[in-house]
C-alpha positions as CSV (number, residue, x, y, z in Angstrom):
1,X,-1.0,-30.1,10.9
2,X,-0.6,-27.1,13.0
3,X,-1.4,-23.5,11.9
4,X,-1.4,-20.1,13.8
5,X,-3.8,-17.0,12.8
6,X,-4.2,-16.1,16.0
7,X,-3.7,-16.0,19.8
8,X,-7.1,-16.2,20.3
9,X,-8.0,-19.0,17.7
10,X,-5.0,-20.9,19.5
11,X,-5.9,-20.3,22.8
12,X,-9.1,-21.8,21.8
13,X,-7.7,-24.9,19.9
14,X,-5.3,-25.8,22.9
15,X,-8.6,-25.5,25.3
16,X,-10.6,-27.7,22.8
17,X,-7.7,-30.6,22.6
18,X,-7.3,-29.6,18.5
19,X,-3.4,-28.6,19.1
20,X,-0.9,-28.7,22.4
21,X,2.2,-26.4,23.1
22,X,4.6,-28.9,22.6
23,X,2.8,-28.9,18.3
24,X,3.3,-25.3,18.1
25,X,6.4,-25.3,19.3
26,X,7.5,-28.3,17.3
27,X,6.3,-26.3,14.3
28,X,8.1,-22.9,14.9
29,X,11.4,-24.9,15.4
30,X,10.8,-26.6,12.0
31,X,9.9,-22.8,10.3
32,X,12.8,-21.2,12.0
33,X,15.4,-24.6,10.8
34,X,14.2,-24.5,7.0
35,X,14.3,-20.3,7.3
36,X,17.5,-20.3,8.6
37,X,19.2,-18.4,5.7
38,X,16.8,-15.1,6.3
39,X,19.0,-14.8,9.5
40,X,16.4,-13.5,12.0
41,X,17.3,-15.2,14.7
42,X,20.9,-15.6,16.6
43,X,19.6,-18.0,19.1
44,X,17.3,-20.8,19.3
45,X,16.2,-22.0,23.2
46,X,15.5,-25.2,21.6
47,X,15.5,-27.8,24.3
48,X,14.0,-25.2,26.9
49,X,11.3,-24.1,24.8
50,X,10.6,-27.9,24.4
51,X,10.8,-28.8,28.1
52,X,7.8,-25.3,28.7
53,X,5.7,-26.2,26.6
54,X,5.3,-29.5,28.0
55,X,5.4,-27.9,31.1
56,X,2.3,-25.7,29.9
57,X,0.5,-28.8,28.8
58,X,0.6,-31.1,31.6
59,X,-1.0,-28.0,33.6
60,X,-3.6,-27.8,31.2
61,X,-4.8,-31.4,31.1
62,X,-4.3,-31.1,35.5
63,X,-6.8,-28.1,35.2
64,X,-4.9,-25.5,35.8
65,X,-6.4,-21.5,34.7
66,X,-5.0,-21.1,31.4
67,X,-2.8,-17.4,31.3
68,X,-3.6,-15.0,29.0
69,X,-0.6,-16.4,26.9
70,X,-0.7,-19.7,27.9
71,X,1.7,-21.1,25.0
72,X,2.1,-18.3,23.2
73,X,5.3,-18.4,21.2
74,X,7.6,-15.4,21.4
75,X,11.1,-14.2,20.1
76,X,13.4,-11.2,21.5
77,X,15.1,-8.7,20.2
78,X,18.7,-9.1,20.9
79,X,18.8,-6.5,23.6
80,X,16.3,-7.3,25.7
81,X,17.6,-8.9,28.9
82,X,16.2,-12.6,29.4
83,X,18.3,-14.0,32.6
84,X,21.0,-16.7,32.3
85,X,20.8,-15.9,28.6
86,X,23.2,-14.4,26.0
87,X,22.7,-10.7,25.5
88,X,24.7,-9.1,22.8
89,X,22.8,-6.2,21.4
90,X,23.8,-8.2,18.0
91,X,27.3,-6.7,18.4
92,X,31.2,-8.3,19.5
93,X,31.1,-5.5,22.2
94,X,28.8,-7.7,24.1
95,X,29.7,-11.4,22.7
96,X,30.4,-13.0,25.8
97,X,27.6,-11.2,28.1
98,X,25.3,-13.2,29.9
99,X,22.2,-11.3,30.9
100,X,22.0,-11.7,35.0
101,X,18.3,-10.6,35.2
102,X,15.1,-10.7,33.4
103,X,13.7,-7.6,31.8
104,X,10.2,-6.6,33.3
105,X,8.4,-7.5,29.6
106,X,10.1,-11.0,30.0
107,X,8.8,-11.4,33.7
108,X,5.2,-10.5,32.6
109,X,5.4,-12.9,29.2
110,X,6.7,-15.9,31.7
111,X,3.9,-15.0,34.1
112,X,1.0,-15.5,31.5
113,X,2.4,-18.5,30.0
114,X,4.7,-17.6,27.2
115,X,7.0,-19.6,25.8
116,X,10.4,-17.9,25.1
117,X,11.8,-19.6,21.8
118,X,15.1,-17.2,20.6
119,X,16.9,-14.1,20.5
120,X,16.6,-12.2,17.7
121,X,19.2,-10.5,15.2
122,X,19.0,-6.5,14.8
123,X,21.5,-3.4,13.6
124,X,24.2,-3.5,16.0
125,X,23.1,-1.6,19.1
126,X,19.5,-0.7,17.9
127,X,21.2,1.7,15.6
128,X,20.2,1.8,12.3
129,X,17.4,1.5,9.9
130,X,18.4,-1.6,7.5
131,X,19.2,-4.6,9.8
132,X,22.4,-4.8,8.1
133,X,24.8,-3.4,10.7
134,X,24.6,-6.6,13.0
135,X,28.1,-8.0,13.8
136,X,26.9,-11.5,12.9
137,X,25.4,-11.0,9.2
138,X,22.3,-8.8,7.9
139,X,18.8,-9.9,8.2
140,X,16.6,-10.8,4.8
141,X,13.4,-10.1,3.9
142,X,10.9,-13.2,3.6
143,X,9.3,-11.5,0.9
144,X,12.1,-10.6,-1.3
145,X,15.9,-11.8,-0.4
146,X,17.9,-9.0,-1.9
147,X,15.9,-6.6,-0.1
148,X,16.0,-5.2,3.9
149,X,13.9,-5.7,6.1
150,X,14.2,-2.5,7.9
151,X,15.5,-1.7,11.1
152,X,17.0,-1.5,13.5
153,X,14.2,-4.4,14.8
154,X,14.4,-6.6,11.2
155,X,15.2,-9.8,12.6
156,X,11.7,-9.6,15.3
157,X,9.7,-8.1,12.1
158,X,10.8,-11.0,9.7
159,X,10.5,-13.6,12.5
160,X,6.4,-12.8,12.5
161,X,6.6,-12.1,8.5
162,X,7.9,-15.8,7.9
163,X,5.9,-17.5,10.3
164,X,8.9,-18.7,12.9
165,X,7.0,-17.2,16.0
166,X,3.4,-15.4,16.6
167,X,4.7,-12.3,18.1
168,X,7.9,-10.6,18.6
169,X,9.4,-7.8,20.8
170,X,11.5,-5.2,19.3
171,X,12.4,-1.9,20.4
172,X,11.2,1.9,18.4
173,X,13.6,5.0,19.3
174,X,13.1,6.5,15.8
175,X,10.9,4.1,13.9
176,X,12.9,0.5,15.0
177,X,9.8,-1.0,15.2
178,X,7.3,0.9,12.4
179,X,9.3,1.3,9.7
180,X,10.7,-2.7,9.5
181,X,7.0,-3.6,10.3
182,X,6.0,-1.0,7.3
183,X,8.9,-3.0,4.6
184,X,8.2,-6.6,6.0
185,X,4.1,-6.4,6.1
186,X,3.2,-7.1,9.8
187,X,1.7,-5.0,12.8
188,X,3.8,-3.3,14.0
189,X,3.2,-1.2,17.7
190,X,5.3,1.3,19.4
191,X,3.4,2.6,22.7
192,X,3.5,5.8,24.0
193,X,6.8,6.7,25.9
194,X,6.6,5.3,29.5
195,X,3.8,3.1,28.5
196,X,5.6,0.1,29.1
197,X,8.8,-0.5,31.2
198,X,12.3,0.0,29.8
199,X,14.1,-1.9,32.6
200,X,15.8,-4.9,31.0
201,X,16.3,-2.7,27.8
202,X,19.5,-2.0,26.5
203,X,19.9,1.6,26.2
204,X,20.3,3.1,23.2
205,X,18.5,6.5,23.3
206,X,16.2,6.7,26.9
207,X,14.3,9.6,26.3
208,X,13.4,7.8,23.2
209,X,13.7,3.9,23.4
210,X,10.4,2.1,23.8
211,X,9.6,-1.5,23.8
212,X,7.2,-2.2,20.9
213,X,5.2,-5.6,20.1
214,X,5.2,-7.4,16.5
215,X,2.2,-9.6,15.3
216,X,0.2,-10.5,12.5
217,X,-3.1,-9.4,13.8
218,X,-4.1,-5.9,16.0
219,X,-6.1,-7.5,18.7
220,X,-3.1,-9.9,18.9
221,X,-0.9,-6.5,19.5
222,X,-3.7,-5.2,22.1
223,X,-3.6,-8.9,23.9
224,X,0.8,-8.3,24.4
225,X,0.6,-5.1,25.5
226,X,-2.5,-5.4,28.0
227,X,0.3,-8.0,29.3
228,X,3.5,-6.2,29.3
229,X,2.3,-2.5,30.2
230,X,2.3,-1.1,33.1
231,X,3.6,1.0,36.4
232,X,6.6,-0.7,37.5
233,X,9.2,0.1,40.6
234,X,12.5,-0.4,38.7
235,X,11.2,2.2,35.9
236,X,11.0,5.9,37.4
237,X,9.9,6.8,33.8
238,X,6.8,4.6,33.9
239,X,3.0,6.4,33.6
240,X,1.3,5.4,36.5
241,X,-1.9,5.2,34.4
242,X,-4.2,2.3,34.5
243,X,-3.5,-0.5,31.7
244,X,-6.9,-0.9,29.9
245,X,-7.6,-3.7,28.6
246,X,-6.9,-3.7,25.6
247,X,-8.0,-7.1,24.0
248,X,-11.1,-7.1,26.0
249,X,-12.5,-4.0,24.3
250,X,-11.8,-5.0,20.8
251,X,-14.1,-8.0,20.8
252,X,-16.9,-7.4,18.1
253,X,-19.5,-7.0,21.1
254,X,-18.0,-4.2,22.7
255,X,-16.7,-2.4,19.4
256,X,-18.7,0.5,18.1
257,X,-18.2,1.6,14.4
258,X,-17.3,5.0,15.6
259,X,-16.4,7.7,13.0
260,X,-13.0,9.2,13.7
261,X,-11.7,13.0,13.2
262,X,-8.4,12.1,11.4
263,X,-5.4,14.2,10.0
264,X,-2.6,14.0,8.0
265,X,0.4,16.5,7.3
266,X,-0.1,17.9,3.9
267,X,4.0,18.2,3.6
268,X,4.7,14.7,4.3
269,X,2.1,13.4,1.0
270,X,3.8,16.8,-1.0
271,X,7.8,15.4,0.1
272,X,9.7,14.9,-3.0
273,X,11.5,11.6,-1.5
274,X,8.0,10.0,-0.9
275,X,7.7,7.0,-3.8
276,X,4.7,8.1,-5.9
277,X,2.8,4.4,-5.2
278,X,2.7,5.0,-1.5
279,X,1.5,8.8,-1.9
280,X,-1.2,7.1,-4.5
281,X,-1.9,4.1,-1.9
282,X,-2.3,6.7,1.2
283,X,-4.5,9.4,-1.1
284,X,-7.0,6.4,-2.3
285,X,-6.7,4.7,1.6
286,X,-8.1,8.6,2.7
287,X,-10.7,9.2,0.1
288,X,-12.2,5.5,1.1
289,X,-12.1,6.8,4.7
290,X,-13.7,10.0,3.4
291,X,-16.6,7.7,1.9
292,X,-17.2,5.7,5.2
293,X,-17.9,9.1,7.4
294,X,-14.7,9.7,8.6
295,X,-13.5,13.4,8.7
296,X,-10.2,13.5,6.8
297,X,-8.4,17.0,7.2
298,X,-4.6,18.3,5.7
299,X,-2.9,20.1,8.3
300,X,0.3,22.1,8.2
301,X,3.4,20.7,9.1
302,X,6.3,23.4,8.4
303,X,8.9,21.3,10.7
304,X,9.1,18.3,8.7
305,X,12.4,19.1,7.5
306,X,13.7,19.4,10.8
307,X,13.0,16.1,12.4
308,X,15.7,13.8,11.3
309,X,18.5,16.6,12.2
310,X,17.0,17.0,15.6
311,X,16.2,13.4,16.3
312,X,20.0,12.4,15.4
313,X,21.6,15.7,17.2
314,X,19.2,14.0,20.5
315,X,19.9,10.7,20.5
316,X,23.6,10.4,19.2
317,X,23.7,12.4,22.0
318,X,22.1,10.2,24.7
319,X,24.0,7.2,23.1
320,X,27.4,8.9,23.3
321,X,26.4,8.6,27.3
322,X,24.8,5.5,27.5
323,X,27.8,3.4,25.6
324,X,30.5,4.8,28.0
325,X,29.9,2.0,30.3
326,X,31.3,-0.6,27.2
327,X,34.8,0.0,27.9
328,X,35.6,-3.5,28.7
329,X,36.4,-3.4,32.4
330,X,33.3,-4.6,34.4
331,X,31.7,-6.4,30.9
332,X,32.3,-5.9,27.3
333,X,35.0,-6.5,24.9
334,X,38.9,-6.5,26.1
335,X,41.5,-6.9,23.5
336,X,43.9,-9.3,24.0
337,X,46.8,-6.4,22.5
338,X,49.3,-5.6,25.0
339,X,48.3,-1.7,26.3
340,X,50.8,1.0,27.6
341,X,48.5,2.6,29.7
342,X,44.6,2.6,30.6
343,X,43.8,4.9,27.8
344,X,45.0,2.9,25.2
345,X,43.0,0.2,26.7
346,X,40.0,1.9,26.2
347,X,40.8,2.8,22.6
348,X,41.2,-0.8,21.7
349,X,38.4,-2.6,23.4
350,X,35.9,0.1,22.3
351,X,37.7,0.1,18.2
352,X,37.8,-3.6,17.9
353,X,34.1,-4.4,20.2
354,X,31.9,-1.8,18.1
355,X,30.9,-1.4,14.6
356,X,31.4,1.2,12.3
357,X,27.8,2.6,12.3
358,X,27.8,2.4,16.6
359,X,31.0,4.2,16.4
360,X,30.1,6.6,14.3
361,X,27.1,8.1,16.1
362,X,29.0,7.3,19.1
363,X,31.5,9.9,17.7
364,X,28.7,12.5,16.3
365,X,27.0,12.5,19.9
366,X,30.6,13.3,21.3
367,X,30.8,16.5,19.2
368,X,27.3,17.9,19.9
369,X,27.8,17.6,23.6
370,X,31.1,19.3,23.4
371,X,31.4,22.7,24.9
372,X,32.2,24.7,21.7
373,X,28.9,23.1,19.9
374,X,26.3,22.3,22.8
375,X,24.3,25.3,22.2
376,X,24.6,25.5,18.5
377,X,23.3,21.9,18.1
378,X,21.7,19.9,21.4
379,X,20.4,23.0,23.0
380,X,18.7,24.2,19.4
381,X,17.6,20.7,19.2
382,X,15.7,20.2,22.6
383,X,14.0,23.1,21.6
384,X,12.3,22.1,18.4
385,X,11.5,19.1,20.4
386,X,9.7,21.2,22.6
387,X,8.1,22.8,19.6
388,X,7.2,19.7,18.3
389,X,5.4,18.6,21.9
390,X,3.6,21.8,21.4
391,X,2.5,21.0,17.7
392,X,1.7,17.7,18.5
393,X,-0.5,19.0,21.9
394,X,-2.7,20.9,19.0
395,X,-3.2,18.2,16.4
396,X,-5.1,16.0,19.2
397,X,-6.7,18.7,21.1
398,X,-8.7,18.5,17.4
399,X,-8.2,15.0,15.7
400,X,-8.4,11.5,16.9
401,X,-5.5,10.1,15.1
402,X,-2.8,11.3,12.6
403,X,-2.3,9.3,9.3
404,X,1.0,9.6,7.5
405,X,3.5,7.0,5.7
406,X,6.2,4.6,8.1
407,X,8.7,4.8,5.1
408,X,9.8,7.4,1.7
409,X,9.9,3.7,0.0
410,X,9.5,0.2,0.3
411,X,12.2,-2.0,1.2
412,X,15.0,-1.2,-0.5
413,X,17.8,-3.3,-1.6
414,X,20.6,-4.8,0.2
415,X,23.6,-2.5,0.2
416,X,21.6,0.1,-2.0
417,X,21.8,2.7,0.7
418,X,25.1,2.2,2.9
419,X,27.4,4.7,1.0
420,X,25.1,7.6,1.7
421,X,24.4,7.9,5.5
422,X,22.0,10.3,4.9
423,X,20.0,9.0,2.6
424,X,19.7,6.3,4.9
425,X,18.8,8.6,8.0
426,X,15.8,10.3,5.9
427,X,14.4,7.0,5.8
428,X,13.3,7.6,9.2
429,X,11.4,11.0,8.3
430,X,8.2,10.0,9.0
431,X,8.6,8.1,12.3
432,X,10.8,10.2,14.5
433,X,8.2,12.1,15.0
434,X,6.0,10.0,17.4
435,X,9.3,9.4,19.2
436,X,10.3,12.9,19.8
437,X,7.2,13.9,21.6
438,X,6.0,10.2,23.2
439,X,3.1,9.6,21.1
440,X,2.3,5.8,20.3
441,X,2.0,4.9,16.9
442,X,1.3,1.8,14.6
443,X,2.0,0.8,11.3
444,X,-0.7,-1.5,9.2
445,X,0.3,-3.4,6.0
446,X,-2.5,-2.7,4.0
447,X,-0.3,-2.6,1.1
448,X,2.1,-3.9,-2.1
449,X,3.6,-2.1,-4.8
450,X,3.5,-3.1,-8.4
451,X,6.3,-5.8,-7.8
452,X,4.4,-7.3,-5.0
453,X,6.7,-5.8,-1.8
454,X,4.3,-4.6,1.2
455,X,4.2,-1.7,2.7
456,X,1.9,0.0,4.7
457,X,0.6,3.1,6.4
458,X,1.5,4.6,10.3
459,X,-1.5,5.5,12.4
460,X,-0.6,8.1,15.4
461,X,-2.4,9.1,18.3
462,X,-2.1,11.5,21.5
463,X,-0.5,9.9,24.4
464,X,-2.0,7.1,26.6
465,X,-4.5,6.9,23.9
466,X,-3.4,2.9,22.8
467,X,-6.8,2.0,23.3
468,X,-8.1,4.5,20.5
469,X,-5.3,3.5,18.3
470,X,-6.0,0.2,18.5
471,X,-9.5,0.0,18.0
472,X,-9.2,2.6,14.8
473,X,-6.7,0.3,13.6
474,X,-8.7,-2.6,13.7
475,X,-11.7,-1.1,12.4
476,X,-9.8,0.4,9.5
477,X,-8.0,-3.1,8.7
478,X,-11.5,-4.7,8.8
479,X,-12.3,-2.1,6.3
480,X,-9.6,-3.1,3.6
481,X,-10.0,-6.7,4.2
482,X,-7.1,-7.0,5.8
483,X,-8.5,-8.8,9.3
């Protein structure tokens, strides 16, 4: 009967006959059919995930170099672009859209051998911290089904939680990837910005979007993104730096038990809206790091409060410019109402093709980019982002990593939080931050609250520096017994 822990194990199995491609994939289709009602995905490629993985063994019995994930079996989130296949950004704008090219992370998966098995369901647009703004249902968390799985990535976080694939791709512009990762108990990656190409992504936010990487192990996370990172030509916001590699230099041989200069913002363990069992989970994780010869130091953090206002004045902003282009005459819906005129036109496709929750940032970004408002809100709000760069700059010119929580809370309940938008945007307070100045960060479910729903802590380091992140993270989940 076939079983996945990890690439590597797997990798190993299918070179030592003990499993094929077309048994894992066989599997996964079974999880995802008797899973169906946790909603995470909104496509299945059944038959053509069948037909590669045969494909992948009968070059494996030939002899043929195995890739590095030879039979690896991935899901999508729902806006990034896989050719000749739907691509919806889980909302009606998009319904009918077929996606005409591959996004770079797809080209590089195919390369190494992946199989491609689904698309997967998300908050309409990458917008939204719940999963439950998709046009085609909310996702549900494996481990409790009247809670969220967090968002705007839940279906790709539940995918890995329930065992339907062994990695996922999602996107992070505020925390899409961290904070579901954080409620759903997985590993959860966002890269530093530029660290891996956004061609092939819908846009949602660019100076924020990044593609992130969902598994259940960290050298599993290290493995995908040694793959998928990268300089590439379509992507002028690509580092040109070097892709280390990443899996390579966390095998046991080459790791050193290295004793890290750590941080953490003494305001975001003080917050009042932080649930008293994380703050008690985070203060025991930090003395037990204290006691294994790590340096642990509180640092100031006085702009805590200012993060979700600036984060949502920037990239309702950038969205109210990237969703122009839906306006239903080259793609996207078009009413079937009889217009007047153009205008009218526009009105209808872009009421009845988007959501509520799309519409309303759409709306919010409108008014802050308006001439009367620019400098009181965008202008005031690029420059606490560049006070935050600074800030940032100084925590890692003196600390390895920065430890803080993904969430306020654990996965809250379906519905708990849609009548009060901001209560629902504060849930992001703790992982805008990485995105406002670039900064990769990872969240590690190390955790579960006294009714048995996991959550975790976020790991952050200074850009570029994925390699450090990683292998910290892997040490420290060693540490708790969680590797």
């Amino acid at each position: 009967m076939f079983s996945f822990t990890s690439i590597k194990n797997y990798l190993d199995d299918l070179q030592h006959q003990r499993t094929s491609c077309q048994e894992a994939v066989n599997h996964f289709l079974l999880r995802i059919s008797e899973k169906s009602n946790l909603n995470a995905f909104l496509e299945v490629f059944e038959k053509e995930a069948i037909e590669r993985a045969r494909q992948l063994d009968d070059a494996r019995s030939a002899g043929a170099p195995l890739g590095k994930l030879h039979g690896v079996v991935i899901g999508l989130k729902d806006v990034i672009s896989y050719q000749n296949h739907t691509l919806s950004a889980s909302s009606k704008m998009l319904a009918k859209y077929t996606a005409v090219y591959n996004a770079t992370v797809v080209d590089r998966l195919l390369k190494e051998g992946a199989i491609i098995i689904g698309r997967q369901n998300c908050d309409e647009f990458a917008m939204g911290s719940s999963s439950e703004h998709s046009a085609y249902g909310a996702v549900l968390n494996d481990a409790d089904h009247t809670r969220v799985p967090g968002g705007s990535s839940g279906g790709s976080a539940v995918a890995v939680q329930a065992g339907l694939c062994m990695v996922s791709l999602g996107s992070d512009t505020g925390g899409s990837v961290r904070q579901p990762a954080d409620f759903c108990g997985v590993i959860g990656l966002k890269p530093s910005y530029g660290r891996i190409s956004r061609y092939g992504l819908i846009a949602y936010a660019s100076t924020f979007d990044q593609i992130g990487i969902f598994s259940s192990t960290v050298p599993d996370a290290a493995l995908v993104l040694e793959v998928i990172a990268g300089e590439d030509q379509m992507d002028s916001t690509v580092s040109q730096a070097p892709v280390e590699a990443y899996s390579q230099l966390l095998a046991p041989a080459v790791k050193a038990d290295k004793k890290y200069k750590l941080a953490y913002f003494r305001q975001a363990l003080e917050h009042p809206s932080l649930d008293p069992e994380i703050k008690s989970a985070i203060t025991g994780l930090i003395e037990r790091l204290i006691a294994q010869g790590h340096t642990v130091t509180p640092i100031e953090f006085e702009l805590l409060d200012y993060v979700v206002p600036t984060y949502y004045v920037l990239t309702t902003a950038e969205a109210s410019t990237n969703l122009s282009r839906y306006d239903g005459v080259k793609f996207g819906h078009q009413t079937a109402a009889e217009c007047s005129d153009l205008t009218e036109f526009y009105k209808r496709n872009r009421s009845e093709g988007f959501g509520k929750e799309v519409k309303k940032r759409i709306m919010l970004g409108t008014f802050v980019l308006s001439a009367f408002y620019f400098d009181a809100y965008f202008a005031k709000a690029q420059q606490i982002r560049r006070l935050l760069q600074e800030k940032s700059a100084e925590i890692f010119n003196n600390f390895d990593a920065l430890i803080s929580p993904n969430a306020p809370c654990v996965a809250f309940k379906l519905g708990e939080k849609q009548a009060d938008a901001t209560e629902m945007y504060l849930a992001d307070i703790y992982t805008v931050f990485a995105n406002l100045v670039g900064i990769p960060g990872i969240s590690l479910p190390l955790f579960r609250n006294n009714d048995g729903i996991p959550f975790g802590i976020q790991l952050m380091s200074d850009q570029l520096k994925e390699l450090s992140l990683l292998t910290l993270s892997d040490q420290l989940m060693q540490a708790e017994g969680k590797n």
